[in-house]
C-alpha positions in Angstrom: -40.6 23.4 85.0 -41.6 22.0 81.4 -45.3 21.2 82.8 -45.5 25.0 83.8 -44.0 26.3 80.8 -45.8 24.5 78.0 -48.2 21.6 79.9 -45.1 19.2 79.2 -45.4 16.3 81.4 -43.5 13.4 79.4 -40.7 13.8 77.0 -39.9 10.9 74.4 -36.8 10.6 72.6 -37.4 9.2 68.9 -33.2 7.4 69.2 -32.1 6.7 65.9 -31.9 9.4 62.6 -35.7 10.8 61.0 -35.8 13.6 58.1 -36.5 16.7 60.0 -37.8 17.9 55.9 -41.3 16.1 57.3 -43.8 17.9 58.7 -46.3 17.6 61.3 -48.0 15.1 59.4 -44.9 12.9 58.6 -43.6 12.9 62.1 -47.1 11.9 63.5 -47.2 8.8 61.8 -43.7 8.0 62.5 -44.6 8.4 66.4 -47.9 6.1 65.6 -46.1 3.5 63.2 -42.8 2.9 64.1 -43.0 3.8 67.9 -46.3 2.5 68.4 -46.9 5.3 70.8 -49.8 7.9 70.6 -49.3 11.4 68.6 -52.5 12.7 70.0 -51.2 12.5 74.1 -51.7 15.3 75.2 -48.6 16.9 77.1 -46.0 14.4 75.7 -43.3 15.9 73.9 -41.6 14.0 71.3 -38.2 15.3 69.9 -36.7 14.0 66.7 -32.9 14.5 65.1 -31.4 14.2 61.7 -28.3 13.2 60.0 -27.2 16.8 61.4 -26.8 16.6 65.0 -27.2 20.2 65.1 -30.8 20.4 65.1 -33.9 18.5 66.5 -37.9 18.7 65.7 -39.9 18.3 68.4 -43.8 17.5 68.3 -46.8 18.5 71.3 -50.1 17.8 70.4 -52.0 21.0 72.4 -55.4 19.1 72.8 -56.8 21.8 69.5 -53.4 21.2 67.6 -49.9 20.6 66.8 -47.3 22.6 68.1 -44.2 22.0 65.8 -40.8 23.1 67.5 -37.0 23.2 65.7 -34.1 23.8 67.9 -30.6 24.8 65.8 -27.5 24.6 68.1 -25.4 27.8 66.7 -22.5 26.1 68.3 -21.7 22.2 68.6 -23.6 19.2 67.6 -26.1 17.5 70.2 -25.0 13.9 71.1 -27.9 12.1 69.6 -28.8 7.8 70.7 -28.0 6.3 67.5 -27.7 3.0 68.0 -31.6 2.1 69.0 -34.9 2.4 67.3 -36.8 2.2 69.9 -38.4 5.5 71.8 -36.9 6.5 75.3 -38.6 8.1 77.8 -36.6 11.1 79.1 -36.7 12.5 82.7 -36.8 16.4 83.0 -32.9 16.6 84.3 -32.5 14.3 80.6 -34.3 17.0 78.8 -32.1 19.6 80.2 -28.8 17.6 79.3 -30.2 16.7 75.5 -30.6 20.7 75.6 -26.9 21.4 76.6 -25.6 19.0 73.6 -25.4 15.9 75.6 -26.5 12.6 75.3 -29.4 12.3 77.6 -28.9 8.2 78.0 -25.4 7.8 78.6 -24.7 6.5 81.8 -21.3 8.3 81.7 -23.1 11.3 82.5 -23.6 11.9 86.2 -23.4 15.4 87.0 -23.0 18.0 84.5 -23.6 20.7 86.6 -20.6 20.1 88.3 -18.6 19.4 85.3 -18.1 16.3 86.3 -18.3 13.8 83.4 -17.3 10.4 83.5 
């Protein structure tokens, strides 16, 4: 679904805290330098949270440019990986429970459609 959508066919998850006040510039060479991963991959999404767990930045380079994207939960915090600083690689049933406020590398989490959390 996100590769029809938007040409998404990776999504990595920047774990730890960034300053969503940086721009497109800032968070590319945070991607480059402390991830050692390629802002310039074309269909990789990269998403990004703050102190807030409310909201996330996420960053798509589109082959001609950026494509800067800001998500604000109106309700609820997202449960954000804290603990690493490393960048994890996040299947598309991940992305979809990082988008429902979870935390997409728990392995608590087995089926949230369901309901069932464990």
């Amino acid at each position: 679904m996100l590769e029809d959508t938007a040409g998404i066919r990776r999504v990595v998850l920047a774990c730890g805290t960034v300053d969503l006040r940086k721009g497109i510039d800032g968070l590319a060479m945070i991607i480059g330098d402390k991830y050692q991963q390629n802002p310039f991959e074309k269909g990789t999404l990269f998403l990004f949270c703050g102190k807030r767990s409310d909201r996330l930045k996420g960053l798509l380079w589109m082959g001609t440019g950026f494509l800067l994207l800001y998500k604000r939960f109106e309700d609820g915090r997202m449960s954000w990986p804290r603990t690493t600083q490393e960048a994890a690689e996040l299947t598309e049933e991940q992305f979809n429970y990082l988008m429902l406020g979870l935390n997409p590398l728990d392995p608590k989490i087995k089926d949230v459609d369901s309901k069932k959390i464990y």
